[in-house]
C-alpha positions as CSV (number, residue, x, y, z in Angstrom):
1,X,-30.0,162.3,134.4
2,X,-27.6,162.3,137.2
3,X,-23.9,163.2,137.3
4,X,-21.2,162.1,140.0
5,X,-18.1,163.7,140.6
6,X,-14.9,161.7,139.5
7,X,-11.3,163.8,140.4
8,X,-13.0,167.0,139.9
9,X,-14.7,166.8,137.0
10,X,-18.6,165.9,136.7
11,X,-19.9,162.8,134.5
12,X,-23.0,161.7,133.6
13,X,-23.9,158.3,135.8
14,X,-26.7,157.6,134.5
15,X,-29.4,159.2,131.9
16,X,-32.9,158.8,130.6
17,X,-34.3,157.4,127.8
18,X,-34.6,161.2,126.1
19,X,-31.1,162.0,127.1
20,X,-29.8,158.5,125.7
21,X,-31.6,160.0,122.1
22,X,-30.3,163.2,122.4
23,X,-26.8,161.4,122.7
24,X,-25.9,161.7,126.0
25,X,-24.7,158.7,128.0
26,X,-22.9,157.6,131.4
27,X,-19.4,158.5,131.5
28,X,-20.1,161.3,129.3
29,X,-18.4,164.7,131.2
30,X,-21.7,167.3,132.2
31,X,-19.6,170.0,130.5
32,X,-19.7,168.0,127.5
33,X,-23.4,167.0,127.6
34,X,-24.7,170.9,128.0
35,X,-22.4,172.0,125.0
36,X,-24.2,169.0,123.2
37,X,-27.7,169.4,124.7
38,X,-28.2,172.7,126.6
39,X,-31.1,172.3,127.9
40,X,-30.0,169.2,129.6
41,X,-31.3,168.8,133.7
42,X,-29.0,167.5,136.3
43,X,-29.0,166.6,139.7
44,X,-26.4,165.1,142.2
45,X,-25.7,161.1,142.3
46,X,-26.7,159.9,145.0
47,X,-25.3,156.0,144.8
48,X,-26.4,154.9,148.9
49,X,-29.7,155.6,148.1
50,X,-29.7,154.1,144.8
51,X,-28.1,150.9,146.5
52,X,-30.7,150.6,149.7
53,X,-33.4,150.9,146.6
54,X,-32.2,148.1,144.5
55,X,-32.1,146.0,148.0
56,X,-35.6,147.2,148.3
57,X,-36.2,145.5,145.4
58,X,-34.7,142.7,145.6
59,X,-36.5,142.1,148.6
60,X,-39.6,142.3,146.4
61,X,-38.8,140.3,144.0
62,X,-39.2,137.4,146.7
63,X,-42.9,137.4,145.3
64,X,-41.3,135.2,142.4
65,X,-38.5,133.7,144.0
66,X,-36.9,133.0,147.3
67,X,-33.8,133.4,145.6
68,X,-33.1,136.9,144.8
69,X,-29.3,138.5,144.6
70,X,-27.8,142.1,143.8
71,X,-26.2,142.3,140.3
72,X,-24.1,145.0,140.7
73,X,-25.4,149.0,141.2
74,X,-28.2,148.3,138.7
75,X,-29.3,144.9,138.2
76,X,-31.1,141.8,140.5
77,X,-30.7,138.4,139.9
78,X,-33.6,136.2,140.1
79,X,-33.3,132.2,140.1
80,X,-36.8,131.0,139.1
81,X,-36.0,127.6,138.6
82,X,-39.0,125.5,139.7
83,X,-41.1,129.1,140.1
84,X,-42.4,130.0,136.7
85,X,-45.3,127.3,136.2
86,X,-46.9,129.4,139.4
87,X,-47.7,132.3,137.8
88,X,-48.4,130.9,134.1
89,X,-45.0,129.9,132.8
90,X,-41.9,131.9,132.2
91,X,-43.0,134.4,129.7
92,X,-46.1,135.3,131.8
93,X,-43.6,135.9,134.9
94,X,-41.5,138.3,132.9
95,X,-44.5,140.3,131.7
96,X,-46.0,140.5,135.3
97,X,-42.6,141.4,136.5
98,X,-41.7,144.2,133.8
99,X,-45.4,145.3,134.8
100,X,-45.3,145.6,138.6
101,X,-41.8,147.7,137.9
102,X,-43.6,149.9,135.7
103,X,-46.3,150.3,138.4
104,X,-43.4,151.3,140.6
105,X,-42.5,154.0,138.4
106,X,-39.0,152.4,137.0
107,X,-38.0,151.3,133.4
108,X,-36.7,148.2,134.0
109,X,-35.1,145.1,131.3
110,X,-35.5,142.1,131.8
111,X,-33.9,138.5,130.1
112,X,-34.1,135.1,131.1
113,X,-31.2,132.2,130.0
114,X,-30.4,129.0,131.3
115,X,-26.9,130.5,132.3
116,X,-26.7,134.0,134.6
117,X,-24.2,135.0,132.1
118,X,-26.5,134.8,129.0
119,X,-29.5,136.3,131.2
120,X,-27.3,139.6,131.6
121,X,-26.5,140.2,128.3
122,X,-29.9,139.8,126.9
123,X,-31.1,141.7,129.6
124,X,-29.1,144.6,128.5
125,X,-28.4,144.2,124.7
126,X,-32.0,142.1,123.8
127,X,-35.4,143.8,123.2
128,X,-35.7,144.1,126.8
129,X,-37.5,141.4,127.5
130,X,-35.7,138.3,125.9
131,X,-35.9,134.7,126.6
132,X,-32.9,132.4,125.4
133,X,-34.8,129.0,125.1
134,X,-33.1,126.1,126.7
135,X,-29.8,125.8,124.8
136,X,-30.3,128.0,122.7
137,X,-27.9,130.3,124.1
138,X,-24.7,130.3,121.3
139,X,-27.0,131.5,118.8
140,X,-28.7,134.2,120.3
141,X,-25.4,135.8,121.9
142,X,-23.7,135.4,119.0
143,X,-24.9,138.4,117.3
144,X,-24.5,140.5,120.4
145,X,-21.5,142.9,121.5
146,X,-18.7,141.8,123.6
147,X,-19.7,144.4,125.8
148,X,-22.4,141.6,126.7
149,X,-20.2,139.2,128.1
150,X,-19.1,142.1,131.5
151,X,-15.4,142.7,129.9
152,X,-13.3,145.3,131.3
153,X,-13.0,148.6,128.9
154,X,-9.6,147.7,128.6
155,X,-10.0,144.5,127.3
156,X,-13.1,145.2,124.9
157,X,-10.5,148.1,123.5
158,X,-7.8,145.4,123.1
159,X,-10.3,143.1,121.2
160,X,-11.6,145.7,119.2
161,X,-8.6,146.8,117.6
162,X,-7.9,143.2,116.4
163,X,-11.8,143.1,114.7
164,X,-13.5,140.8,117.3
165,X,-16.3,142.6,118.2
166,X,-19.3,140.3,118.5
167,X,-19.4,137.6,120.9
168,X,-20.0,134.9,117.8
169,X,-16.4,135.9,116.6
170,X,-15.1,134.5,119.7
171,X,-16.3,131.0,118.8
172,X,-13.9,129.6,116.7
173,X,-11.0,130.9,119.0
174,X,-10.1,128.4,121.4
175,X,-10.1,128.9,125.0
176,X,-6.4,128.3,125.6
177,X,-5.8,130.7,123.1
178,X,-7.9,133.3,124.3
179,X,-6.4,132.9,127.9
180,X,-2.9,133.1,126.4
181,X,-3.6,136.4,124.8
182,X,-6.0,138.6,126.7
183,X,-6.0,136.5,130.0
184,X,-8.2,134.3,131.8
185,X,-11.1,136.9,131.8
186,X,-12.2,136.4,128.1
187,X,-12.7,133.0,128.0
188,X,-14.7,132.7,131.8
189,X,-16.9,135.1,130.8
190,X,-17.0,133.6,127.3
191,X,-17.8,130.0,129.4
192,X,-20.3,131.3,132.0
193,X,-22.5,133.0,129.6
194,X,-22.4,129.4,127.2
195,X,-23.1,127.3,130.3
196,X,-19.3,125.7,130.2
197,X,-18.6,127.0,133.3
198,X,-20.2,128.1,136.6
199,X,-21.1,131.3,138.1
200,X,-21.8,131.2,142.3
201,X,-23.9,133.5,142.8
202,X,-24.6,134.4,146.7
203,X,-28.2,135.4,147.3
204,X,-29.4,138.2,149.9
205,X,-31.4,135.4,151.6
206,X,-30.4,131.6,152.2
207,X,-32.9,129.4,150.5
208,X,-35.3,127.5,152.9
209,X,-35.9,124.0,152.4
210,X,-39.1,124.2,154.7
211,X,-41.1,127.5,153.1
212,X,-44.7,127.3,151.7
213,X,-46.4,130.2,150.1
214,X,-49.4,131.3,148.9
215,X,-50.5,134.1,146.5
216,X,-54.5,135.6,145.9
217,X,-57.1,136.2,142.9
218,X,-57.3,139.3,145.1
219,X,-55.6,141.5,147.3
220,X,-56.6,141.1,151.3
221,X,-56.9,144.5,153.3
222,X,-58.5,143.2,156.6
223,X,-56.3,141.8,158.8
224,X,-58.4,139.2,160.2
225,X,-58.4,137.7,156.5
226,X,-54.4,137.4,156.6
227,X,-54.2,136.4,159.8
228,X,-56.5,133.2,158.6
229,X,-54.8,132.8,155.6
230,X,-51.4,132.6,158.1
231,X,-52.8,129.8,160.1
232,X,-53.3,127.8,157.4
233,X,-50.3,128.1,156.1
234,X,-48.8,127.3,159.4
235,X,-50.5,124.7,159.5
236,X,-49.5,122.8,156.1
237,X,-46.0,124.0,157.4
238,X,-46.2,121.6,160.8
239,X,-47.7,119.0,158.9
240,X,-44.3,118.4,157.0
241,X,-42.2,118.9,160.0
242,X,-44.1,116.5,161.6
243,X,-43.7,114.2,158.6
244,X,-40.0,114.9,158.9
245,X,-39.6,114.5,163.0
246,X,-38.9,118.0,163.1
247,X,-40.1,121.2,165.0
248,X,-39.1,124.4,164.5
249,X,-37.3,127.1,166.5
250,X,-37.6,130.1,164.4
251,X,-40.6,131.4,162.1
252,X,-40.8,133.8,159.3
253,X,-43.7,135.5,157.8
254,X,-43.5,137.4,155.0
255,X,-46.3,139.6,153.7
256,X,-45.8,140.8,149.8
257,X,-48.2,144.4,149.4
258,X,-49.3,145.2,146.1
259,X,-47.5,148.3,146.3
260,X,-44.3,146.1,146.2
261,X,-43.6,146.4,150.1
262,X,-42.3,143.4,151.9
263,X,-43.2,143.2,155.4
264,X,-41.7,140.6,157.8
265,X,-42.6,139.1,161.3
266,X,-40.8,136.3,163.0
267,X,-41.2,134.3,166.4
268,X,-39.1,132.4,168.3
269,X,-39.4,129.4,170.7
270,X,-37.4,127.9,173.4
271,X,-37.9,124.5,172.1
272,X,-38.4,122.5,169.1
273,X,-42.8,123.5,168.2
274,X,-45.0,122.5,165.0
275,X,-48.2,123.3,167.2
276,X,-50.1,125.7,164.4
277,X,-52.2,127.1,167.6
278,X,-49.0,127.8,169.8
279,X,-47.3,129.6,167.0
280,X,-50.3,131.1,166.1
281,X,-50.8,132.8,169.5
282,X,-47.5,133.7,169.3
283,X,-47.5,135.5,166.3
284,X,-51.1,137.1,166.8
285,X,-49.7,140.5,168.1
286,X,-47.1,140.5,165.5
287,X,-49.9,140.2,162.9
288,X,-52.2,142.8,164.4
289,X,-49.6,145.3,163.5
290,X,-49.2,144.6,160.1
291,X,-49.9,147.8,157.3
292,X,-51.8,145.8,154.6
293,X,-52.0,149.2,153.4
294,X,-53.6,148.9,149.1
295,X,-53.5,145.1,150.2
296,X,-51.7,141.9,150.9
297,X,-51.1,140.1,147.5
298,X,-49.1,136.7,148.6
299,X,-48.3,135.4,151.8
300,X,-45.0,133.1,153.0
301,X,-43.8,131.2,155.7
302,X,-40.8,129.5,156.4
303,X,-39.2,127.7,159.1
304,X,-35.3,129.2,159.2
305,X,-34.3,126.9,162.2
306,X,-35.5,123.7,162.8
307,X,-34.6,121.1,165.6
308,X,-35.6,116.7,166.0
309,X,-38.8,117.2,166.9
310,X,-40.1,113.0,168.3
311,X,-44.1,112.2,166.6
312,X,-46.1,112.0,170.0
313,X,-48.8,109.7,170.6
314,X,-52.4,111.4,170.8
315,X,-55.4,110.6,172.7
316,X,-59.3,110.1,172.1
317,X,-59.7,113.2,173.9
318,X,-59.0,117.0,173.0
319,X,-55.4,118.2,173.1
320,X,-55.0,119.3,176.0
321,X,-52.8,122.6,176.8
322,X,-49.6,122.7,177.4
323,X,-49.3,123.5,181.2
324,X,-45.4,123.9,181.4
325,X,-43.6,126.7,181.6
326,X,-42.5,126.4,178.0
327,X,-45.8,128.3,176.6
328,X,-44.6,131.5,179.0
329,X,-40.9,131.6,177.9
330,X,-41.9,131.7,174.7
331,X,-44.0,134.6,175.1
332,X,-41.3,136.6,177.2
333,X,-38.8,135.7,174.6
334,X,-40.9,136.7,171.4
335,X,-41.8,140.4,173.7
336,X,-38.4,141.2,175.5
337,X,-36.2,139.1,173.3
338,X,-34.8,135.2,174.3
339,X,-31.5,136.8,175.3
340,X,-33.3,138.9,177.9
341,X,-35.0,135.9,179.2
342,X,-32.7,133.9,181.6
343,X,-33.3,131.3,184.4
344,X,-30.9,130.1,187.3
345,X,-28.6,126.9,186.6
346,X,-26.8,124.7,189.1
347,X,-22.7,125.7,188.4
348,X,-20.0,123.0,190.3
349,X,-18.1,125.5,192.3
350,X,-18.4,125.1,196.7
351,X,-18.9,129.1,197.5
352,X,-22.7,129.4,197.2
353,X,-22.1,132.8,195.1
354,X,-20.8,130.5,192.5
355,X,-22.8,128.0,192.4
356,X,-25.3,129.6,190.4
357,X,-25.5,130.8,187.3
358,X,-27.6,132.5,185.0
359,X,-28.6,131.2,181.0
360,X,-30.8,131.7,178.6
361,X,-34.7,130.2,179.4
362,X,-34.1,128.1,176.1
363,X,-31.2,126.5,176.7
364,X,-30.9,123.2,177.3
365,X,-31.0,122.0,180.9
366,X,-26.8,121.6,182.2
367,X,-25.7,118.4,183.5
368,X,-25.3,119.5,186.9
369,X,-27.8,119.3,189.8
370,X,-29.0,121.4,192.3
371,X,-27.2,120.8,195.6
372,X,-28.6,118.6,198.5
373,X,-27.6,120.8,201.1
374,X,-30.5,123.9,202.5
375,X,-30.0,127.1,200.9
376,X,-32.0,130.1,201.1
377,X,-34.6,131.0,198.7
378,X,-32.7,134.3,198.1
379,X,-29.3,134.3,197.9
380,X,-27.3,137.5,197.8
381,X,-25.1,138.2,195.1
382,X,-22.3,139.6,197.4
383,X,-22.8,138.5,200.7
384,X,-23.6,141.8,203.3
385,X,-21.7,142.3,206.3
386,X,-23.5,141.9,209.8
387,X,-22.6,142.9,213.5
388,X,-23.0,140.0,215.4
389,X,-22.3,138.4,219.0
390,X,-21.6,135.1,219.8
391,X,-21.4,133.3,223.3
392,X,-17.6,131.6,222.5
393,X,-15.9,131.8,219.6
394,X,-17.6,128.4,217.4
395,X,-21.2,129.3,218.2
396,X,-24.0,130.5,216.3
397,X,-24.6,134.3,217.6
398,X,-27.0,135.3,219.7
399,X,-27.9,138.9,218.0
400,X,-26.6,140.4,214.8
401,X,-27.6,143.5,213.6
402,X,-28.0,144.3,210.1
403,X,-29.3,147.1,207.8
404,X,-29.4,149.1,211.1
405,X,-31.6,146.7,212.8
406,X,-30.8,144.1,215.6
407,X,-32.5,140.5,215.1
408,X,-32.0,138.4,218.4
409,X,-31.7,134.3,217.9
410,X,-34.3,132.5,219.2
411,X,-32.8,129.5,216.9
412,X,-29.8,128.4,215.1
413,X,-28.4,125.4,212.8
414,X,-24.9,124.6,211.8
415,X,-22.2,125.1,211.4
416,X,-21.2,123.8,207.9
417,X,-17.9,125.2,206.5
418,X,-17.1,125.4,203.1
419,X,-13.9,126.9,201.8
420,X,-12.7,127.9,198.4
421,X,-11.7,125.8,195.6
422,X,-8.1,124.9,195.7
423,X,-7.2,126.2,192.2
424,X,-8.9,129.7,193.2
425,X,-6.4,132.6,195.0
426,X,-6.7,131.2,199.1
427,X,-9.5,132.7,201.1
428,X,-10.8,132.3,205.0
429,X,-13.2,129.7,205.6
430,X,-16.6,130.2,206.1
431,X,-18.6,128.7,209.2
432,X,-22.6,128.8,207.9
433,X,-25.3,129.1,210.3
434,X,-29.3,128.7,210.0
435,X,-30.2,131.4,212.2
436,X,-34.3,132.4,213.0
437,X,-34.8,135.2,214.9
438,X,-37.5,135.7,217.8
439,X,-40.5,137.1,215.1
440,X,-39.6,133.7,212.9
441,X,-37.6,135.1,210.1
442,X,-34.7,133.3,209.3
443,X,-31.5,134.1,207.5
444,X,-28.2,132.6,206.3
445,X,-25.0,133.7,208.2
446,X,-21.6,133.0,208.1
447,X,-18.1,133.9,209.9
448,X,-15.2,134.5,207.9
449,X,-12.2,133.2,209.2
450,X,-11.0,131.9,212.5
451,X,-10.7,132.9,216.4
452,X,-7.4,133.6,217.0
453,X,-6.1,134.6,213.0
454,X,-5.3,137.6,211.7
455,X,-7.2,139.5,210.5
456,X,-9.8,138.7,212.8
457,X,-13.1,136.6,211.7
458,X,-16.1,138.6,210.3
459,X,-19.4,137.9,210.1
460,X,-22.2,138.0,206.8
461,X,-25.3,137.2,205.7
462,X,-25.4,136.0,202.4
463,X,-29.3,134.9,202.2
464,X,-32.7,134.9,203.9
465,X,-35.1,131.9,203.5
466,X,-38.9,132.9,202.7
């Protein structure tokens, strides 16, 4: 058993099934337990690790259900609707459930309602393994404590002490009455667990509309066998996009272990993709690294983000490959990440440092376009000052020396000016000039400011072509 520590004194949390004969039980003080059973063996709470566990699980429970939600400190939900007939029908699910938990080494309860308010308090008050048949659920709770319907210990005190202590003596009380009395709790709890009302509950993963799974006779422990069985599943998977018009962005891959591990890979594109050998290639590394460790006993994949994908029109021929850059991107993005994968855009501003500017490779193109006007093929980010000598004041120089080296002008182009926006704080105007020097390199200068001004005009290069 475990005890935590509540203002100073030390309760029981939880206990095992010999401490729960004994007559022990959570909430119980430890001083109180030991004068009861001596003997009695307790170690620290620990409730973090007890939490990340029951998250563990149900993360593993996504081998019956993609919708799986935490119930609390000690309970999963699991919404099997449309589920069961895949693994025999519902009373075959529960069995192989109870049994992979008692694989795992836990005692676990299981029940299984129309309603998740019914499901709970058979889970916890049935045989342990109870199934409420399709409206049958008044009946069977009826018998059961109020305790089964999650009521504070305040209120099951209150109710006690006027004789209701069975949810079937709530029945014939009605609903506005039991909200007048004991408050709105009784009778929502009363109504969830009967079906009258609803219960949200928020699962730990969104349901995909576009996931397709696939479970084995018998475990696979070579990797080359889950890797095939991947592809084909990728491949049903792009065959209903494609039926829909769409591609996807984003895939998941899920491998479920027989030791109850869940193991996850995903890759991304830039663009919309149902291509099953793209995604494939994509995901091949991903795979390789994969610890089917005692096996692999179902596979899933599922397509989180999907975009309009238009049908194209095939050929007689072979597919060919595709030879854009898009195959590139999204094996930089699925290796360094798409955020660290960035190209140059065209941005409307007249200073050539801010006319570009970086974005992600998979965004969509902007609406600008790229100037007319020559630039260089590098462009400085912050243009470098330059010594440099003209012949009068307007004309190209002659020699400039930069980086501690003097380039002499056996050419030159311009000038064009271009000054700041008007909105932007008031700056010199640049003069730009094409300059190639006598071994034929050529850069991109410009003076700052005019003859004559003050300060007096400096000169830069911002860029070198080639």
């Amino acid at each position: 058993m475990t005890t935590v520590t509540n203002a100073g004194l030390r309760r029981l949390a939880a206990v095992d099934r010999a401490a729960a004969q004994a007559g022990l039980g959570p909430g119980m003080s430890l001083a109180d337990a030991l004068a009861l059973v001596p003997e009695v063996k307790a170690v620290a709470a620990e409730p973090e690790a007890d939490q990340a566990l029951l998250a563990a699980l149900a993360e593993r429970c996504g081998h019956y259900t993609p919708f799986t939600a935490l119930d609390g400190a000690d309970g999963v939900w699991l919404d099997i609707a449309g589920c069961d007939h895949l693994f025999g029908g519902e009373a075959a699910l529960l069995e192989h459930l109870l049994a992979r938990m008692a694989r795992l080494g836990l005692a676990a309860r299981a029940g299984l309602a129309d309603t998740p308010g019914a499901a709970w308090a058979v889970s916890r008050f049935g045989n342990g393994r109870t199934i409420v048949p399709p409206g049958a659920q008044r009946g069977m709770l009826a018998p059961l404590p109020l305790a089964a319907l999650r009521l504070p210990a305040a209120v099951l005190a209150t109710l006690d002490g006027l004789g209701l202590r069975r949810i079937g003596d709530l029945y014939a009380i009605p609903a506005a009455t039991l909200t007048a009395r004991f408050g709105p709790q009784v009778a929502r709890r009363l109504g969830q667990a009967l079906g009258s009302e609803g219960e949200p509950i928020s699962p730990i993963r969104p349901p995909l509309p576009h996931r397709l799974h696939a479970a084995f006779a018998e475990p696979m422990g070579r990797r080359e066998d889950v890797a095939e069985a991947t592809r084909r599943l990728v491949a049903r998977l792009c065959r209903r996009l494609g039926a829909e018009h769409l591609g996807l962005r984003r895939l998941e891959v899920a491998a479920f272990g027989v030791d109850g591990g869940v193991q996850r890979v995903e890759a991304g594109t830039g663009r919309p993709v149902r291509d099953p050998r793209a995604l494939m290639r994509l995901l091949a590394e991903k795979l390789d690294r994969l610890n089917t460790g005692f096996g692999i006993e179902m596979l899933s994949v599922a397509a989180p983000e999907v975009a309009p994908l238009a049908p194209e029109q095939g050929g007689m021929e072979a597919a060919q490959e595709d030879t854009t850059l898009a195959p590139l991107l999204d094996s930089l993005g699925n290796r360094l990440g798409f955020d660290k994968v960035a190209r140059l855009a065209p941005h409307r501003s007249h200073l050539p440092e801010r006319a570009v500017r970086p974005q992600p490779a998979a965004a969509a193109p902007p609406p600008e376009s790229w100037p007319e006007a020559r630039r260089p093929l590098r462009l400085f980010s912050h243009p470098e000052p330059v010594e440099a000598v003209a012949p009068v004041p307007d004309s190209p120089p002659v020699l400039f020396r930069w980086r501690r080296r003097t380039h002499r002008v056996a050419r030159a182009d311009g000038a064009e000016r271009i000054a700041c926006e008007w909105w932007r704080r008031a700056a010199p105007e640049r003069d730009y000039y094409l300059v190639e020097d006598q071994q034929g390199r050529r850069f991109w200068l410009f003076r700052q400011g005019l003859f004559g001004a003050d300060p007096p005009p400096k000169w830069f290069i911002h860029g070198v072509f080639g």
